[in-house]
TIRO-2110 file (N, C-alpha, C; in Angstrom, 1 decimal):
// TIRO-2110
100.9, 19.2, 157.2, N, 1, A
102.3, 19.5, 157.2, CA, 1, A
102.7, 20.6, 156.3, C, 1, A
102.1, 21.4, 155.3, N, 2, A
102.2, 22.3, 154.7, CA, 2, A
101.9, 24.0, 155.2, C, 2, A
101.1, 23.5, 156.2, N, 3, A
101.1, 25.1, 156.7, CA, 3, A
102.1, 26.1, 157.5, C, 3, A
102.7, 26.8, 156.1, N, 4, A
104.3, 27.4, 156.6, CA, 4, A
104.2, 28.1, 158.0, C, 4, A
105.4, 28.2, 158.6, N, 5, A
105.8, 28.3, 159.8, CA, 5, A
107.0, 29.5, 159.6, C, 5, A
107.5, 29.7, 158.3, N, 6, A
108.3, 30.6, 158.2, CA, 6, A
108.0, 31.5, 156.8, C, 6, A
107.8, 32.9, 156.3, N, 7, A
107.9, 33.4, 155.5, CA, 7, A
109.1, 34.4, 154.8, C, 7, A
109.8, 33.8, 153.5, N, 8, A
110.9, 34.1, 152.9, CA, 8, A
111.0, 34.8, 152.0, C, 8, A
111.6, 36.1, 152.5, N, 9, A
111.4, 37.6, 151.5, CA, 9, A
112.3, 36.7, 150.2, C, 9, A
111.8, 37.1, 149.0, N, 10, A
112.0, 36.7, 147.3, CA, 10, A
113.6, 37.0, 147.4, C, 10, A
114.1, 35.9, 146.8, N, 11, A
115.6, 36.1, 146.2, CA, 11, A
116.6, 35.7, 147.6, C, 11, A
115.8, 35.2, 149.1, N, 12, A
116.9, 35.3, 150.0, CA, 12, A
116.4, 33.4, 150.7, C, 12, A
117.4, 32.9, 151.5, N, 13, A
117.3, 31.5, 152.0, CA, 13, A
117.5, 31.8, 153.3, C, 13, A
117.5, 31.2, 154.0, N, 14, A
117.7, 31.0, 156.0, CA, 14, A
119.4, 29.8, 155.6, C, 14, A
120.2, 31.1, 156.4, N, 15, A
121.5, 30.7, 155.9, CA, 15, A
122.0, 29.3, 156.9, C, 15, A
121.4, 28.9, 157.9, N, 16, A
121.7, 28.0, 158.5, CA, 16, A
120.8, 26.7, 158.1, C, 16, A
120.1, 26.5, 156.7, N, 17, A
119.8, 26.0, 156.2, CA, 17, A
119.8, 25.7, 154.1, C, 17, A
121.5, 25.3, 153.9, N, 18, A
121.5, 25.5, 153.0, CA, 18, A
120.8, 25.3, 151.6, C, 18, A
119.8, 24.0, 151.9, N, 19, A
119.2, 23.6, 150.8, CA, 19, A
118.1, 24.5, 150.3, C, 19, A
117.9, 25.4, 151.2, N, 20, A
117.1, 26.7, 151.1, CA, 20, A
117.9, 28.1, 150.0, C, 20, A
118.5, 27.7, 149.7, N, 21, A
119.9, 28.8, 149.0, CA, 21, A
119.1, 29.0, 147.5, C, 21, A
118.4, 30.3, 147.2, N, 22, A
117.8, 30.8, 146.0, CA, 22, A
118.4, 30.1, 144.6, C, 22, A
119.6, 29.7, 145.0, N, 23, A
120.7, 29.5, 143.6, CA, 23, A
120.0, 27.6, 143.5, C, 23, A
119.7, 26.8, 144.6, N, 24, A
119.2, 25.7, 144.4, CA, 24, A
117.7, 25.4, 143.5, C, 24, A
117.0, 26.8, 143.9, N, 25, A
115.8, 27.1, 143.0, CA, 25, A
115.5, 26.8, 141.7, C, 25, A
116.6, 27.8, 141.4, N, 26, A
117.0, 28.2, 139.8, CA, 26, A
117.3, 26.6, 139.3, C, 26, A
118.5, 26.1, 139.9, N, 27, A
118.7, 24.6, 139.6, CA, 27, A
117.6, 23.9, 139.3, C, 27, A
116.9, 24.0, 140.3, N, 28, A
115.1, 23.2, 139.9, CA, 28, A
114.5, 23.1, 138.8, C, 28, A
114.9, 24.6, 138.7, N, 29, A
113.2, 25.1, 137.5, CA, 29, A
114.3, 24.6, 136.1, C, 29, A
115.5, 24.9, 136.3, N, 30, A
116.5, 24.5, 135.0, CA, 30, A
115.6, 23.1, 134.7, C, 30, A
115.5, 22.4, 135.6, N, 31, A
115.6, 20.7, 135.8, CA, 31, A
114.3, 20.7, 135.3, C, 31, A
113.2, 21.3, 135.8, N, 32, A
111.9, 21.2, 135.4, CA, 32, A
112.0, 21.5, 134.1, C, 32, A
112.4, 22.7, 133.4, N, 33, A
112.8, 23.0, 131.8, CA, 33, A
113.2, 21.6, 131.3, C, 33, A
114.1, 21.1, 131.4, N, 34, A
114.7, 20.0, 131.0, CA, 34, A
113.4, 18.8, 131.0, C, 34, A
113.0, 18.4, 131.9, N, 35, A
111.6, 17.4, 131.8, CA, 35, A
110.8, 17.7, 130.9, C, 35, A
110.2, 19.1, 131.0, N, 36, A
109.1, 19.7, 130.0, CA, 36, A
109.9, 19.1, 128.5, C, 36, A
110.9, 19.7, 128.3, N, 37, A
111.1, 19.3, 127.2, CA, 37, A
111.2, 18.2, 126.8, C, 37, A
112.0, 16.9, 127.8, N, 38, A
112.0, 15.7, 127.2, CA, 38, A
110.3, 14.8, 127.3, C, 38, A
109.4, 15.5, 127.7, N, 39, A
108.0, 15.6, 127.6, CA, 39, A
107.5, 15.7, 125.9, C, 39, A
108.2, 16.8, 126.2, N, 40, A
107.6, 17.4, 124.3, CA, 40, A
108.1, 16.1, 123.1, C, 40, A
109.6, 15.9, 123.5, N, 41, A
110.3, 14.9, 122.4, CA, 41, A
109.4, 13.6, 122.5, C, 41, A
109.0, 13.1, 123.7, N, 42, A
108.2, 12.5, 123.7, CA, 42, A
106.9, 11.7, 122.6, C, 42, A
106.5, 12.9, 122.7, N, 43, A
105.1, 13.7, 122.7, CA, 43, A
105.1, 13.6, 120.7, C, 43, A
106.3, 13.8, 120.8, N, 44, A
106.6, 14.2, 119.1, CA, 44, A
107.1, 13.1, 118.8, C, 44, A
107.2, 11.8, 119.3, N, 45, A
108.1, 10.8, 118.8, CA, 45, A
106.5, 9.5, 119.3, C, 45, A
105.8, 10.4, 119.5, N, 46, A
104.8, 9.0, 119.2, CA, 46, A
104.0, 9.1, 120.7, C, 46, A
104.5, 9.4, 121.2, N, 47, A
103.9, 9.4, 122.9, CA, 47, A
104.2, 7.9, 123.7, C, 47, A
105.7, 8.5, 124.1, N, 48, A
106.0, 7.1, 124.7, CA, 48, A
106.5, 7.1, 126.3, C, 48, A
105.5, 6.2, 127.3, N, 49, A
106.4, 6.4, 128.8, CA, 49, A
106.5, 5.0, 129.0, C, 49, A
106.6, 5.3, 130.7, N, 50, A
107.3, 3.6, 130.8, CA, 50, A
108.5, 4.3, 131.4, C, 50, A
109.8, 3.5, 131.7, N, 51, A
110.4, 3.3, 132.4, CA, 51, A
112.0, 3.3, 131.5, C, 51, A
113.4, 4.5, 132.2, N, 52, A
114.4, 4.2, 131.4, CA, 52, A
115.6, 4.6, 132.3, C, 52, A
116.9, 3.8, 132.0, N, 53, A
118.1, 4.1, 133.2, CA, 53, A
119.0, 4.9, 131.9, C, 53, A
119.5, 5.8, 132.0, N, 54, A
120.2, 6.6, 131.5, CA, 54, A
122.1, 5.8, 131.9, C, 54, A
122.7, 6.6, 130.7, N, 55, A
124.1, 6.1, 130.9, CA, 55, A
124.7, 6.4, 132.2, C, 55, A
124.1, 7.7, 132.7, N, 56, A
124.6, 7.9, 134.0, CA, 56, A
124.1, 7.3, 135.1, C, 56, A
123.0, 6.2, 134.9, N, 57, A
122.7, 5.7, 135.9, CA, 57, A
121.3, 6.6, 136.5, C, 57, A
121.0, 7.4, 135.9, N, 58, A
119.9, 8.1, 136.1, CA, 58, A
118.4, 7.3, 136.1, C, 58, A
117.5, 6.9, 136.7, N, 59, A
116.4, 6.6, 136.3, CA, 59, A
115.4, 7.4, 136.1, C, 59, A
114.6, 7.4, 135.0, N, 60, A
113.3, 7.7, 134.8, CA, 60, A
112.1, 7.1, 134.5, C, 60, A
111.0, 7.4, 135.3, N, 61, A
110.1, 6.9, 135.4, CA, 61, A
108.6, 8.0, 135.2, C, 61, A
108.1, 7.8, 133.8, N, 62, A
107.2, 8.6, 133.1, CA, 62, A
106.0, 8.0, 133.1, C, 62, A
104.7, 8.5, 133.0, N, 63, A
103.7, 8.0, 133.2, CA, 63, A
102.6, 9.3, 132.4, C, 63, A
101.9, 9.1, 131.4, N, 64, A
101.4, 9.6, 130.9, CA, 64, A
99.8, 9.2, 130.8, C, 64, A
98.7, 9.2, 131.6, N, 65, A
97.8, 8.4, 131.4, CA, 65, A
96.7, 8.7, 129.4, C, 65, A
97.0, 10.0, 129.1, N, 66, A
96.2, 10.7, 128.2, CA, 66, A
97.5, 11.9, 127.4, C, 66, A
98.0, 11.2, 126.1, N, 67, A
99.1, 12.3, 125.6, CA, 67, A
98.3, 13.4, 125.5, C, 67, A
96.6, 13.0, 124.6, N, 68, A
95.9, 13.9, 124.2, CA, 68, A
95.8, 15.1, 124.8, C, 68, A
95.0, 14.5, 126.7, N, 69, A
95.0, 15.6, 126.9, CA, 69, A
96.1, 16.7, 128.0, C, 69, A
96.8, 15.6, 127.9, N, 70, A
98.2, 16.8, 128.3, CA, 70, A
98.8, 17.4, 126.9, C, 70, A
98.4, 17.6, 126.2, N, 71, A
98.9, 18.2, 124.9, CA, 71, A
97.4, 19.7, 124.4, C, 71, A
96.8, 19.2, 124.7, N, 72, A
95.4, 20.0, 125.0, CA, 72, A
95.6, 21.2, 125.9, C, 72, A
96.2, 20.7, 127.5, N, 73, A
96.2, 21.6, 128.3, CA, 73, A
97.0, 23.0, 128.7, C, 73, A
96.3, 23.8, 127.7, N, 74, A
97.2, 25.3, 128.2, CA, 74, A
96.8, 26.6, 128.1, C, 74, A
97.4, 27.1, 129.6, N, 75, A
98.4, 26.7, 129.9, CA, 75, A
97.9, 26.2, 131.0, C, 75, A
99.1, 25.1, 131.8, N, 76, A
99.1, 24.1, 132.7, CA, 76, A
99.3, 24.4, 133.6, C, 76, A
99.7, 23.9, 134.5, N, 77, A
100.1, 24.3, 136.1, CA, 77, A
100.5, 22.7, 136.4, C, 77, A
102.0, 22.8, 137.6, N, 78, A
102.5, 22.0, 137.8, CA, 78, A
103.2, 21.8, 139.4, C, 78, A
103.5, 20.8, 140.2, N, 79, A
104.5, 20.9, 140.7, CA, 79, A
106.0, 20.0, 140.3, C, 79, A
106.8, 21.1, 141.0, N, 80, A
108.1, 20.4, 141.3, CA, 80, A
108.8, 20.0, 142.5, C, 80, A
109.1, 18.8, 142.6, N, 81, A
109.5, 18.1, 143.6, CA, 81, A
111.3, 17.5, 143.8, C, 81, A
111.9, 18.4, 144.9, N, 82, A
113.4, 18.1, 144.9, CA, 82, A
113.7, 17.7, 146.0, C, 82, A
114.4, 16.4, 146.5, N, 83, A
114.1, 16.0, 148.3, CA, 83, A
115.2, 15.3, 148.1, C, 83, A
116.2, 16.0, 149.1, N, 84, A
117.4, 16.1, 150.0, CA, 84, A
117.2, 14.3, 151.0, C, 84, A
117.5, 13.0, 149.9, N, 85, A
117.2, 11.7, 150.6, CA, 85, A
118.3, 11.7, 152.2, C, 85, A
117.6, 11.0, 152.5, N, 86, A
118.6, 9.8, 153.6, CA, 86, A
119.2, 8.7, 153.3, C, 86, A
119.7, 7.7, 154.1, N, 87, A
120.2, 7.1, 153.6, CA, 87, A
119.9, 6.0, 153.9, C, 87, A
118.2, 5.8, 153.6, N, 88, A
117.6, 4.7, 154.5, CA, 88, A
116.7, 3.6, 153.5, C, 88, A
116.2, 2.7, 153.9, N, 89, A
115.6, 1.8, 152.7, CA, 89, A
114.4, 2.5, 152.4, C, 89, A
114.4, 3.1, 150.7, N, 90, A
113.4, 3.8, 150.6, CA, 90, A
112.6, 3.1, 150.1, C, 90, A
112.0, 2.0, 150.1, N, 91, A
111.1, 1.1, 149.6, CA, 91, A
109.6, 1.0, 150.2, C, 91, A
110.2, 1.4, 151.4, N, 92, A
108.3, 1.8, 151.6, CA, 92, A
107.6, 3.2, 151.1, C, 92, A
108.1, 4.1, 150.7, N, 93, A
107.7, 5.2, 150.0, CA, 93, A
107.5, 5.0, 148.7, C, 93, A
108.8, 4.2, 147.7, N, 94, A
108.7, 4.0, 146.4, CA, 94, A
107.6, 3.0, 146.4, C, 94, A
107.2, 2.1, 147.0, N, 95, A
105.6, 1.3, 146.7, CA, 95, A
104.8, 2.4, 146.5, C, 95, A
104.6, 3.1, 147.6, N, 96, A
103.5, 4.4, 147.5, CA, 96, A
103.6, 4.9, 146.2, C, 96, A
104.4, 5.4, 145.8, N, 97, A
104.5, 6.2, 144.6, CA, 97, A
104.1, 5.5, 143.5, C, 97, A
104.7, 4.3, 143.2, N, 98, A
103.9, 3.2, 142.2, CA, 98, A
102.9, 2.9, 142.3, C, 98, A
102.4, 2.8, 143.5, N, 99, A
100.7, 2.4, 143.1, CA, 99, A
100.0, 3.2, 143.2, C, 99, A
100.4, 4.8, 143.4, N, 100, A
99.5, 5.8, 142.8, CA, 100, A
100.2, 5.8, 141.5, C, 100, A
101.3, 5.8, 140.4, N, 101, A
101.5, 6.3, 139.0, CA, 101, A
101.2, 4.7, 138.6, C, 101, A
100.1, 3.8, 139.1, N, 102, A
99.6, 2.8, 138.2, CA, 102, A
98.3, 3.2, 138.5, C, 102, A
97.9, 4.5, 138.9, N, 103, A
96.1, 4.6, 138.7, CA, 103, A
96.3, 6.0, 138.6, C, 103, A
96.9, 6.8, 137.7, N, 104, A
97.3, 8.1, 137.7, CA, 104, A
95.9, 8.6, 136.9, C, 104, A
95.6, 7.6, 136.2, N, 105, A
93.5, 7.8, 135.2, CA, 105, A
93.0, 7.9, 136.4, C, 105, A
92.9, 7.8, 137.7, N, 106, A
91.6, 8.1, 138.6, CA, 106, A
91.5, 9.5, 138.9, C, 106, A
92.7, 10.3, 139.3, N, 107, A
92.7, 11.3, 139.3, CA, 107, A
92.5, 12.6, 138.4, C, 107, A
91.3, 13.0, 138.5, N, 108, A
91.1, 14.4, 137.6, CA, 108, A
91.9, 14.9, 137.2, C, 108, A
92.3, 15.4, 136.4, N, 109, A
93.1, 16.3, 135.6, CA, 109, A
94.6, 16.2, 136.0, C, 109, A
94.8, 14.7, 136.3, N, 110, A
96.3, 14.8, 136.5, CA, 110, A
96.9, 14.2, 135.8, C, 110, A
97.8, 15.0, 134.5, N, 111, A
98.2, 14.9, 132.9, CA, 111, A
99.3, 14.4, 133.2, C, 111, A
100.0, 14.1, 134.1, N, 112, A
101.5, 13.4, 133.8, CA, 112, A
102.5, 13.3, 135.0, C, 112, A
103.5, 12.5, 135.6, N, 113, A
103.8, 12.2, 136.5, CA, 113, A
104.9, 11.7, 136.0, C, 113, A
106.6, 12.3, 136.1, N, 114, A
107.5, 12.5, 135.9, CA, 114, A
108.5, 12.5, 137.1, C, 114, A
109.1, 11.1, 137.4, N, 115, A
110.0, 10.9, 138.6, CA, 115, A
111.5, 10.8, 138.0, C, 115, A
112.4, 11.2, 138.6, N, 116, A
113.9, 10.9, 138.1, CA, 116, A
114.7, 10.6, 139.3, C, 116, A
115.3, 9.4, 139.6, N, 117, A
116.6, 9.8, 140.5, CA, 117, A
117.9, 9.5, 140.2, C, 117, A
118.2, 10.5, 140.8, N, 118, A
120.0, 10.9, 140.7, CA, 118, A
120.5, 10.3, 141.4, C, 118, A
121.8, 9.1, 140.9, N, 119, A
122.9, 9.1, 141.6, CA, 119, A
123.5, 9.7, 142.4, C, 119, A
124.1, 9.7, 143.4, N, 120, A
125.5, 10.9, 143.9, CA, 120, A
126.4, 9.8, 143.7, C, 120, A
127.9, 10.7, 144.3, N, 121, A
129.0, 10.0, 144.3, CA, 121, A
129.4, 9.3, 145.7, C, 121, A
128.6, 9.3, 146.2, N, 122, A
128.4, 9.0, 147.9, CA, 122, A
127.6, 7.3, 147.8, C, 122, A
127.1, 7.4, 146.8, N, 123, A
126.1, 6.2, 146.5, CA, 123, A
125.0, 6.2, 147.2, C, 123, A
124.4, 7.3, 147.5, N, 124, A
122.9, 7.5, 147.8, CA, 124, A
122.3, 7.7, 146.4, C, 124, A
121.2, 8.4, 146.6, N, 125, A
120.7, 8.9, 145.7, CA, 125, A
119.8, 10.3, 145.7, C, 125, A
119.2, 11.2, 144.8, N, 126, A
118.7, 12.2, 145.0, CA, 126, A
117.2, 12.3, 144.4, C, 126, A
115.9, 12.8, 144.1, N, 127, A
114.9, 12.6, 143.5, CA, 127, A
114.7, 14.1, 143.2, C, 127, A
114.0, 13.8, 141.6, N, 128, A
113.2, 15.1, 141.4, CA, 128, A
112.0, 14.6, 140.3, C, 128, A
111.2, 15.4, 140.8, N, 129, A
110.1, 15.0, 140.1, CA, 129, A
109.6, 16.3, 139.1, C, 129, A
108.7, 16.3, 138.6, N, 130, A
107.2, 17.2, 138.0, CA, 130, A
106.2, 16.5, 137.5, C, 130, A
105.4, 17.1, 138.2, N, 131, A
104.0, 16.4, 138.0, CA, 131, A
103.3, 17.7, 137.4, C, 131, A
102.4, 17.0, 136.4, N, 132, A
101.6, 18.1, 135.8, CA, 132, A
100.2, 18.1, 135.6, C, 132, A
99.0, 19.0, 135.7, N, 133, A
97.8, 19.1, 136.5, CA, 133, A
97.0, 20.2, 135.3, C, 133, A
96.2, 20.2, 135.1, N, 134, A
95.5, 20.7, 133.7, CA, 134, A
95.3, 22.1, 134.8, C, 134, A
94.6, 21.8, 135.7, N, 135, A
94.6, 23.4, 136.8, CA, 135, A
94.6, 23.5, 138.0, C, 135, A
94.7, 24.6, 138.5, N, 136, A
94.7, 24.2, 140.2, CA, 136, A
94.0, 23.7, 141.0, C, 136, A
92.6, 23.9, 140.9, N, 137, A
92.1, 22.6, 141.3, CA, 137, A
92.3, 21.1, 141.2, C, 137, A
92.6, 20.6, 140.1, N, 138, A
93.1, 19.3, 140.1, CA, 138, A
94.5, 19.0, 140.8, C, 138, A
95.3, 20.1, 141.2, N, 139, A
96.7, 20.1, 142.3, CA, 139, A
95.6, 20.1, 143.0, C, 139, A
94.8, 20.9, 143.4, N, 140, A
94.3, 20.9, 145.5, CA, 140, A
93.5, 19.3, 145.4, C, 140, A
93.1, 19.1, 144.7, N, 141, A
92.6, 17.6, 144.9, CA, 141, A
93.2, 16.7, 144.9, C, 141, A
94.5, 16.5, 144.6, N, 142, A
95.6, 15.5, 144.6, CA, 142, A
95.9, 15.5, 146.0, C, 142, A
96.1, 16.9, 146.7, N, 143, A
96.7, 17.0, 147.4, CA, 143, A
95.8, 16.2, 148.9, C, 143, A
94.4, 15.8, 148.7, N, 144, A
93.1, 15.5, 149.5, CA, 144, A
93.2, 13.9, 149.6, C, 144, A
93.8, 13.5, 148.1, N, 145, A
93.8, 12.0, 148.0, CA, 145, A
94.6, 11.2, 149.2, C, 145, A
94.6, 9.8, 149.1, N, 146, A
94.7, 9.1, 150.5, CA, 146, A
96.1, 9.0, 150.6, C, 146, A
96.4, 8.2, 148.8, N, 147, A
97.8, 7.7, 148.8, CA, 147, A
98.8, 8.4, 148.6, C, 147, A
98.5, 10.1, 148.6, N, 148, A
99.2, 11.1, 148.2, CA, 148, A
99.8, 11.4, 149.7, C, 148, A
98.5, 11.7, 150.9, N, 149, A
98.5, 11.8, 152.6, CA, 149, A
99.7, 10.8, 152.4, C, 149, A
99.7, 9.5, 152.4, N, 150, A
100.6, 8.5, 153.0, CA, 150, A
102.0, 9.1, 152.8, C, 150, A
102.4, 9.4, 151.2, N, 151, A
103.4, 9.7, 150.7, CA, 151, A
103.7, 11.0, 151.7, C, 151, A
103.1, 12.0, 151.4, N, 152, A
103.4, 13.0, 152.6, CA, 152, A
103.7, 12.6, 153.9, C, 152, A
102.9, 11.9, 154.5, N, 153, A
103.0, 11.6, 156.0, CA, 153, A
104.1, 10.6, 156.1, C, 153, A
105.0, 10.0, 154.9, N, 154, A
106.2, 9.0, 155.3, CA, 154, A
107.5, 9.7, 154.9, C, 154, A
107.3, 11.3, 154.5, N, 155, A
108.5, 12.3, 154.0, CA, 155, A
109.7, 11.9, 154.7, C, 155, A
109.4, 12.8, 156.1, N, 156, A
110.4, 12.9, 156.9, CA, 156, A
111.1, 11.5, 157.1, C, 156, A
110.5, 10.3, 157.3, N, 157, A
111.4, 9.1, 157.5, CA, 157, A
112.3, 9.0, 156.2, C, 157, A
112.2, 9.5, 155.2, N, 158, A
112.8, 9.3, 153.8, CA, 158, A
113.8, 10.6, 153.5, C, 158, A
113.2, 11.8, 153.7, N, 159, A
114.1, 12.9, 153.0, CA, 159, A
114.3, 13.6, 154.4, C, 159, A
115.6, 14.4, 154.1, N, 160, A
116.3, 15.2, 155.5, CA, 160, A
115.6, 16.4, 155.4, C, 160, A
115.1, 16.8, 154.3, N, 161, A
114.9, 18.4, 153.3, CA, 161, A
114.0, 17.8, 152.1, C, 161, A
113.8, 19.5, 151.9, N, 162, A
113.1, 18.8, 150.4, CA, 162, A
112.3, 20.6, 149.9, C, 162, A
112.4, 20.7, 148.7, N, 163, A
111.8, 22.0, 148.2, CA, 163, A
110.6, 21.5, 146.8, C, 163, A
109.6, 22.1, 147.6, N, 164, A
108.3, 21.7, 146.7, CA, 164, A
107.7, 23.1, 145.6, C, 164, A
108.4, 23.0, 144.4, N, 165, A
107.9, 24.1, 143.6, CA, 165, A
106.4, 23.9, 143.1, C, 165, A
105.8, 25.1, 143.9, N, 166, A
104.5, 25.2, 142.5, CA, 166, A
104.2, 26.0, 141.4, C, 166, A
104.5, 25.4, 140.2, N, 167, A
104.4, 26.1, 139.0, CA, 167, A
103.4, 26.5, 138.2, C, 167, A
103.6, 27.0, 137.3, N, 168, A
102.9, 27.3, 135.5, CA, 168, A
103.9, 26.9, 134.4, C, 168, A
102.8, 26.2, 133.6, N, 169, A
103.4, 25.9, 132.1, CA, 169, A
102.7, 27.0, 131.5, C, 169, A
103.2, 28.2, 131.1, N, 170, A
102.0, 29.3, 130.4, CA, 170, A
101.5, 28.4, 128.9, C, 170, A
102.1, 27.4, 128.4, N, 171, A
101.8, 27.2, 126.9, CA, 171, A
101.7, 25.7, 127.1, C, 171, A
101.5, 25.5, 128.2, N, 172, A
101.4, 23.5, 128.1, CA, 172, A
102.8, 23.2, 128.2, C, 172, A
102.8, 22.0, 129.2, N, 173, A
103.7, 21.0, 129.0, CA, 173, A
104.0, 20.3, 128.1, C, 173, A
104.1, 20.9, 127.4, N, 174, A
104.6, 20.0, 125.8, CA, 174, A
105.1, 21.3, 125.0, C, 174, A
105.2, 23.2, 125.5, N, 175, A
105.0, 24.1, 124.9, CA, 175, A
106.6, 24.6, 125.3, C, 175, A
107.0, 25.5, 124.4, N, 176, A
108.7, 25.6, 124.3, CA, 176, A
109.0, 27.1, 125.9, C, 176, A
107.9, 27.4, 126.3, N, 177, A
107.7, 28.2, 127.5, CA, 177, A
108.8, 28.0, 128.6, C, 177, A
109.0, 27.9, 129.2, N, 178, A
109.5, 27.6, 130.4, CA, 178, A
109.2, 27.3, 131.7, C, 178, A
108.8, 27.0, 132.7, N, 179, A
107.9, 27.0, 133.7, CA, 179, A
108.4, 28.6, 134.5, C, 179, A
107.1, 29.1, 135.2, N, 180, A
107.0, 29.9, 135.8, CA, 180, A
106.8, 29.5, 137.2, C, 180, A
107.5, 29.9, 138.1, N, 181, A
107.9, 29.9, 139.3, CA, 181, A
106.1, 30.7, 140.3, C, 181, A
105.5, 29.7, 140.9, N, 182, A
104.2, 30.3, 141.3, CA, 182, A
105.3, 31.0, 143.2, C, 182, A
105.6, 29.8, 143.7, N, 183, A
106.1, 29.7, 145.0, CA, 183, A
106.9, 28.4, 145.0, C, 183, A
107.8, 28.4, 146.5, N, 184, A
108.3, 27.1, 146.6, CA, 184, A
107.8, 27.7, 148.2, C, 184, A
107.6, 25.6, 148.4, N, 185, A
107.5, 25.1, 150.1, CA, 185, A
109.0, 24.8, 150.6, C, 185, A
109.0, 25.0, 151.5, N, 186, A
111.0, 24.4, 152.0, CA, 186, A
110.5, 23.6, 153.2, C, 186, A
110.7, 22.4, 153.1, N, 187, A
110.7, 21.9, 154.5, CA, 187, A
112.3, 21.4, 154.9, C, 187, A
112.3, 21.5, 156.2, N, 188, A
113.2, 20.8, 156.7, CA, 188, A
112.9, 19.7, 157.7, C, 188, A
112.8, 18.6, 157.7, N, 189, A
112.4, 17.5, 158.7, CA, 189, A
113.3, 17.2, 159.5, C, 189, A
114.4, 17.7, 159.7, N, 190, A
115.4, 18.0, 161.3, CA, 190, A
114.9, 18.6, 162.3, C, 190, A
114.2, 19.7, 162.0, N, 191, A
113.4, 20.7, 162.9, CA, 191, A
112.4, 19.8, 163.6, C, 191, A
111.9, 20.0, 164.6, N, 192, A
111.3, 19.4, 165.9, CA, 192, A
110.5, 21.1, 166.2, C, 192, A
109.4, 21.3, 166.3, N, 193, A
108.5, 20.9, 164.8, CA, 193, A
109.1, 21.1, 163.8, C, 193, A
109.0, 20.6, 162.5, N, 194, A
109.1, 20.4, 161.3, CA, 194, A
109.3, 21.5, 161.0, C, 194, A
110.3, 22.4, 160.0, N, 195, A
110.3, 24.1, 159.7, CA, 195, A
109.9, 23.7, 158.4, C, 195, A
108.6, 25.1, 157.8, N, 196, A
108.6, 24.9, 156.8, CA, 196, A
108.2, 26.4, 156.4, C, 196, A
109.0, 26.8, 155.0, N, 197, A
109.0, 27.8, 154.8, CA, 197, A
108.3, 28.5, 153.2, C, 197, A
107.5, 29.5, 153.3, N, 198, A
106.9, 29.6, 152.1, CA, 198, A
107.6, 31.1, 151.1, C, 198, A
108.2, 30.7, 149.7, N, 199, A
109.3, 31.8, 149.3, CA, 199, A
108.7, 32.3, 148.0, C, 199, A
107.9, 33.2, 147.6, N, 200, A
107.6, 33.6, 146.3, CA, 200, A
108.2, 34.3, 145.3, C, 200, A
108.7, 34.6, 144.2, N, 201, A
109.3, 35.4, 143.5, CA, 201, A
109.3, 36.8, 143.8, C, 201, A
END
């Protein structure tokens, strides 16, 4: 499902596809910033995850298997994950995701797993994630795993869209850097085939 089908000159979106809009990007990586950092507070307050609903109704859901060695790794490499939901029972995807971030120790070098979803005022909801990976190989091996296939292969019944950032932490996820924008994936799962589009800086 990842092998693009459309290539997106830097800085431009496919206008008949708005979630594709360069300005949604930026939003992302903001959002990813924002993780990294409540990562670091974390990190500095003892090393604590687990599970928290924010005043706004926000949930977060953290998973740190090893503070050590996500504190160790830099610099890191990560993705970020933004998916445009439906409005359908997401409960068979969310099992998937839990019972990979309850064996998140089996997989090599994958330092942390950072889920949030957003409210709307519609009363759906929105997801973003970042997950973070000591190096790229340990992303391409994630991406090989079974339960990760499943989660991919149950997208489209779950999200309409969705933009898959792959990043750099130059100084660690836990490091006052910023993430660095490697590429983003765009899928759109309306398209019959699937469009999916690959956009680099």
């Amino acid at each position: 499902m990842a092998t693009p089908t459309t290539l997106l000159a830097p800085g431009t979106g496919d206008p008949t596809r708005p979630f594709t809009d360069p300005a949604h990007a930026e939003a992302d990586l903001a959002m990813l910033a924002r993780l990294q950092a409540i990562l670091a507070a974390h990190a500095a307050d003892g090393g604590r995850d687990g599970r928290r609903t924010d005043a706004d109704g926000s949930i977060h859901w953290l998973v740190v298997p090893d503070w050590a060695a996500l504190e160790a790794a830099s610099p890191a490499v990560g993705v970020g994950f933004f998916g445009q939901a439906l409005d359908v029972d997401h409960e068979p995807i969310n099992a998937v995701e839990a019972e990979m971030m309850e064996r998140l120790e089996r997989y090599p070098g994958l330092l942390a797993y950072y889920n949030v979803e957003f409210p709307q005022g519609d009363g759906t909801s929105q997801w973003g994630n970042l997950v973070v990976f000591a190096d790229r190989a340990s992303r391409e091996h994630l991406s090989m795993e079974s339960l990760h296939r499943t989660a991919v292969d149950r997208s489209p019944l779950h999200y309409d869209s969705l933009r898959l950032h792959r990043i750099v932490l130059p100084d660690g996820a836990l490091g006052a850097t910023a993430p660095r924008l490697d590429e983003s994936l765009l899928f759109d799962f309306r398209s019959d085939p699937i469009w999916i589009a690959l956009r680099r800086p």
